[in-house]
C-alpha positions as CSV (number, residue, x, y, z in Angstrom):
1,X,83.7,123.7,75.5
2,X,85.0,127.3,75.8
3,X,88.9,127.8,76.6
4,X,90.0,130.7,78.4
5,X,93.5,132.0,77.0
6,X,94.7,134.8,79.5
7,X,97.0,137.4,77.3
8,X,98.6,140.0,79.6
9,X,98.9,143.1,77.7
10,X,101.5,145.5,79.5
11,X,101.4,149.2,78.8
12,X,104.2,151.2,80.3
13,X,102.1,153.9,80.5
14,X,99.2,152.4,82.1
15,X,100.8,149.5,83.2
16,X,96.8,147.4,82.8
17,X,96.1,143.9,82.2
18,X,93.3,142.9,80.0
19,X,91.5,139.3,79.8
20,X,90.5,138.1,76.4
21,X,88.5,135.2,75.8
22,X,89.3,132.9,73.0
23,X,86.5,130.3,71.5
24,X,89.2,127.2,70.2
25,X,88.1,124.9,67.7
26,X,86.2,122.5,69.1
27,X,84.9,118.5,67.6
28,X,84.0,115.7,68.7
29,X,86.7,112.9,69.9
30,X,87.5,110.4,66.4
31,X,89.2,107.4,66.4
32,X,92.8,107.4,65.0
33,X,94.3,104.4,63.0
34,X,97.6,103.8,62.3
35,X,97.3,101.0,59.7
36,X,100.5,101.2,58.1
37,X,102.2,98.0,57.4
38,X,105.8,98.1,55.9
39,X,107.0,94.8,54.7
40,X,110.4,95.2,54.6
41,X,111.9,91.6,54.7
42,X,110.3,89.2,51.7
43,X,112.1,86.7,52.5
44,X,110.3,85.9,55.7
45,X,107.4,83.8,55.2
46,X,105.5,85.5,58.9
47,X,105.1,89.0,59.6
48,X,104.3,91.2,62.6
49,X,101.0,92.7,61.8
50,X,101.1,95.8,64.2
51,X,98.5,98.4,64.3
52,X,97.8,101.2,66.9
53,X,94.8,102.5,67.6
54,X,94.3,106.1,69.8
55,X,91.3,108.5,70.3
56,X,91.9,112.7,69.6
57,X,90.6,114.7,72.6
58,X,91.0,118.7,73.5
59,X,92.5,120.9,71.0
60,X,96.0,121.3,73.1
61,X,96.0,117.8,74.1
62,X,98.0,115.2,72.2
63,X,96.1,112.0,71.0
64,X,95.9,108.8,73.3
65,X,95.9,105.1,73.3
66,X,92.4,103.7,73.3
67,X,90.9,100.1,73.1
68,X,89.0,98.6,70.6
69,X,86.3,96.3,71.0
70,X,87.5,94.1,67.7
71,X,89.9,94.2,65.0
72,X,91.0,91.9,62.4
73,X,92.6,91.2,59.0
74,X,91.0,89.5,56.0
75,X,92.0,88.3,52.7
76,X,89.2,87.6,50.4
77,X,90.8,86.0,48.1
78,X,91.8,83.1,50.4
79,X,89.2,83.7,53.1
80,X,91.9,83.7,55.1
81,X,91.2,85.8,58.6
82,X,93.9,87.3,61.1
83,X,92.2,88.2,64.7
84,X,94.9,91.2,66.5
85,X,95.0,91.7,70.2
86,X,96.6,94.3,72.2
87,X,100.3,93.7,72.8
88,X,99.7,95.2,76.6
89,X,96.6,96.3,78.4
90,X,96.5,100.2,77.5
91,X,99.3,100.6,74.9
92,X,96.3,100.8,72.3
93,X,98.8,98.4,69.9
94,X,97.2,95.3,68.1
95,X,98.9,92.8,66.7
96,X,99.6,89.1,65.7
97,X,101.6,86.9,62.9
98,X,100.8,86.3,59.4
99,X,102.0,84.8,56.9
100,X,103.0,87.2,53.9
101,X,101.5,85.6,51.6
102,X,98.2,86.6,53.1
103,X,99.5,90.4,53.0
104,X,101.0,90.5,49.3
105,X,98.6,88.1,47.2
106,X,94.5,89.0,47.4
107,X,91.8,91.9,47.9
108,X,93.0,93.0,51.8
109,X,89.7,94.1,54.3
110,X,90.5,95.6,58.1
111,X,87.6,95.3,60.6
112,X,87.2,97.5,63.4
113,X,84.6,98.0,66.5
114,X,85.2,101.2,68.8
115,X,82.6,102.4,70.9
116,X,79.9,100.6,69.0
117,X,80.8,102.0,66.0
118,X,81.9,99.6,63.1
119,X,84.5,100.8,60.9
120,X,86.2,98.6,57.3
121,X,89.1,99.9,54.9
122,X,90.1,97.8,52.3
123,X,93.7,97.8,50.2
124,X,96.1,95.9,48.5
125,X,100.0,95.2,48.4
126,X,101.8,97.8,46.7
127,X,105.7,96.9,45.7
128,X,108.0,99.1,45.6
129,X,111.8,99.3,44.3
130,X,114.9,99.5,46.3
131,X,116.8,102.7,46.8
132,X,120.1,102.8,44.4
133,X,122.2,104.8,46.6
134,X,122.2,107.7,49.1
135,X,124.5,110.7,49.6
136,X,124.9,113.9,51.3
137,X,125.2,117.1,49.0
138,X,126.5,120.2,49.4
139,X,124.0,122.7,48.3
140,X,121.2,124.7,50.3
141,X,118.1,125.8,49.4
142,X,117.2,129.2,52.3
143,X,120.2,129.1,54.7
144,X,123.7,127.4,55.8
145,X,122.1,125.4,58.3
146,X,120.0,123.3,55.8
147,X,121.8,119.8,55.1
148,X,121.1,118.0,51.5
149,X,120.4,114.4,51.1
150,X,120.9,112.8,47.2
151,X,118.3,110.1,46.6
152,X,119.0,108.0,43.6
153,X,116.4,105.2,42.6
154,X,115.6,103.1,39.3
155,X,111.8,103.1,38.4
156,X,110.6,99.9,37.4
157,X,109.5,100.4,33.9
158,X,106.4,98.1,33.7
159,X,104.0,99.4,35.9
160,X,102.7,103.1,36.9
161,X,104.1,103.6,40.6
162,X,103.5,105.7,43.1
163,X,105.9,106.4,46.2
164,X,106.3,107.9,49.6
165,X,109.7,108.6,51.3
166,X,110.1,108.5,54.9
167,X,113.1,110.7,55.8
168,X,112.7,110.2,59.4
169,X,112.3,113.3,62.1
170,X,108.2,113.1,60.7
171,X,109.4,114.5,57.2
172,X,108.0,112.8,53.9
173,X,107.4,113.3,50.3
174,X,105.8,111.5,47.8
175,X,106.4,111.4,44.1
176,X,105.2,109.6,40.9
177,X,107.0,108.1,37.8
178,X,104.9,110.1,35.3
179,X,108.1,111.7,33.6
180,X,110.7,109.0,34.8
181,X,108.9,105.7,33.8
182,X,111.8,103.1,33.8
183,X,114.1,105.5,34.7
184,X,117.0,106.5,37.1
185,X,115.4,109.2,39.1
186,X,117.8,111.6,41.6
187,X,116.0,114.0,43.8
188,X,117.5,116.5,46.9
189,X,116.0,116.8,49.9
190,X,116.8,119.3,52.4
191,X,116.8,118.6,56.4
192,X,117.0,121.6,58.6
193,X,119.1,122.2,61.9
194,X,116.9,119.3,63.6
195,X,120.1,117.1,61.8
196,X,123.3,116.8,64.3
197,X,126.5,116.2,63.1
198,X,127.6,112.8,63.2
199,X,123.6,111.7,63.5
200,X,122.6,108.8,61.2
201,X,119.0,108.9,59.2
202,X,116.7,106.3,57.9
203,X,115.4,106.9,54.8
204,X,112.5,104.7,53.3
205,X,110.5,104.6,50.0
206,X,107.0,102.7,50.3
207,X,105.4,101.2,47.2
208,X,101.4,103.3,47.8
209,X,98.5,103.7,45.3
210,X,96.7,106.3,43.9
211,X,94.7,107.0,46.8
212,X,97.0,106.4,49.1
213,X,99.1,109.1,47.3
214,X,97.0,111.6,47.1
215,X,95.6,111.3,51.1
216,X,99.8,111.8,52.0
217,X,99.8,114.8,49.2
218,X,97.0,116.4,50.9
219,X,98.2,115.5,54.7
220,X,101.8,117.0,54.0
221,X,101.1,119.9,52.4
222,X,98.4,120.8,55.5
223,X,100.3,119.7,58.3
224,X,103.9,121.2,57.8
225,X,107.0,119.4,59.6
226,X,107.0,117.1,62.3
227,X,104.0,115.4,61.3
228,X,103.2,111.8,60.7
229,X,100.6,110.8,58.4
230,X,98.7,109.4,61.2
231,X,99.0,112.5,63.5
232,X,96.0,114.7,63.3
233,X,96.3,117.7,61.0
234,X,95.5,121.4,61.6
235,X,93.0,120.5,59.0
236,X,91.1,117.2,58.9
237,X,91.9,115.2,55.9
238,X,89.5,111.5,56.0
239,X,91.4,108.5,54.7
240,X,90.3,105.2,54.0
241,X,88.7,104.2,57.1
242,X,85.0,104.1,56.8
243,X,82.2,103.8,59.0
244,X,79.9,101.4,57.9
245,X,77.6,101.3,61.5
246,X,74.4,100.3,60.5
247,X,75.3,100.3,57.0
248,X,75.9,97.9,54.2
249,X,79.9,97.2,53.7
250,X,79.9,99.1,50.4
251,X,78.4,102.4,51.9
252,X,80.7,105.2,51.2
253,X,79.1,109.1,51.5
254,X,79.8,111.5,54.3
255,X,79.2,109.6,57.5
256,X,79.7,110.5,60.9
257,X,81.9,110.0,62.8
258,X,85.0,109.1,60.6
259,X,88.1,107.7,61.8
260,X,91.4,109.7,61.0
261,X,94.6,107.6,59.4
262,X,94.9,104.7,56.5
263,X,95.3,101.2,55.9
264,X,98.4,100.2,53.5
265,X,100.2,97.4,52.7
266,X,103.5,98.6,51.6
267,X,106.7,97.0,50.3
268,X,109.7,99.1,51.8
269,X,113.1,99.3,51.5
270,X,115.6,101.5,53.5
271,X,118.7,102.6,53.9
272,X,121.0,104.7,56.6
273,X,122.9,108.1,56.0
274,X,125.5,109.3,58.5
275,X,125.4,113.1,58.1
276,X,128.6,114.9,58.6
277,X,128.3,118.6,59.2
């Protein structure tokens, strides 16, 4: 499909317009899933599985709810199985109850059929550790309007852990404990303007693998601000979702068409910062 961007080019001399076509990247339409689950409260023995699903469509065009034909949960370890159903016709958000010992003990495998296309993604809990303390620093980094945020958290010293931070507003980062294994770890991070005074923040860290890792490394640092890691990126960057249409379930190459987002399990904890400007 060609787009037709009209630039008006004004001389004051010759006062002319000119029309120039633009060809704008073009693909075709790939399912999106947002297959993050955050387990936040251990001490409930059901969870809220929630997953959203949506379809990409013109490059201007923001992505959209779509329906799925099936979706479901299995852990096959137990051979447990957890059927989701959209919440409302057209919101494009699946869900149902679990228990969490389904989510956080066993080999995890998500199911998905979308226009006769089969897609599977498999994972497994990640814990993480909770968040020591925050507080709001007084340094920049370019310019007065930045804000800092302090992050202080202890490293649990008997494992190799991986972490993303949700900072809210779309921002995130993601670290590893390569040089602070079992250690107190304090980081800044720096907001822009987008922070108000008087405007309280969220800030999670997520227990994620390897892979999962490297896939948010990769989407960050391609995407810039203001973008989730299920949004889609100036650049395509494949996750964990595979298609396996006509394929046996441990097919992984370069198939056609790939779905865009991940499936994680991830233990979370957050906490709230009031910024004062």
């Amino acid at each position: 499909m060609k787009n037709v961007l009209f630039l008006i080019v004004c001389f004051l001399t010759f006062g002319c317009q000119d029309v120039i076509e633009v060809d704008l990247p073009t693909e075709e339409p790939r399912l999106v899933i947002d297959a993050l689950i955050n387990l936040e409260d251990m001490d409930n023995p059901s969870v809220l599985v929630q997953i959203k699903a949506s379809i990409t469509s013109s490059f201007f065009e923001e992505v959209q709810p779509t329906q799925l034909q099936e979706i479901s949960l299995t852990n096959t370890d137990s051979g447990a199985e957890l059927i989701l159903s959209e919440s409302s016709p057209g919101t494009g958000i699946y869900e149902n109850i679990w228990n969490l010992e389904e989510l956080t003990q066993g080999n995890l495998e998500l199911r998905i059929e979308h226009d006769g296309q089969k897609y599977l993604a498999k994972t497994k809990f990640v814990p993480a550790v909770p968040i020591d303390s925050l507080e709001q620093g007084t340094t920049t980094l370019f310019g007065d309007d930045e804000t800092e945020v302090v992050v202080t958290f202890t490293d649990n010293g008997e494992r190799d852990d991986y972490y993303l931070f949700d900072f809210d507003f779309g921002e995130y980062l993601v670290t590893e404990d390569e040089f602070y294994q079992g250690k107190q770890f304090q980081f800044s991070f720096f907001y822009d303007s987008k922070v108000e005074d008087e405007r309280e923040v969220k800030i999670s860290i997520l227990g994620v693998d390897k892979d999962f890792f490297n896939y948010m490394n990769q989407l960050i640092f391609q995407s810039g601000p203001d973008t989730g890691p299920f949004s889609t990126p100036a650049t395509t960057v494949k996750g964990n979702i595979i298609n396996i249409t006509g394929s046996s379930d441990s097919f992984i190459g370069n198939e056609t068409p790939f779905a865009l987002g991940y499936f994680a399990v991830c233990q979370t904890f957050s906490d709230f910062l009031l910024i004062k400007k």
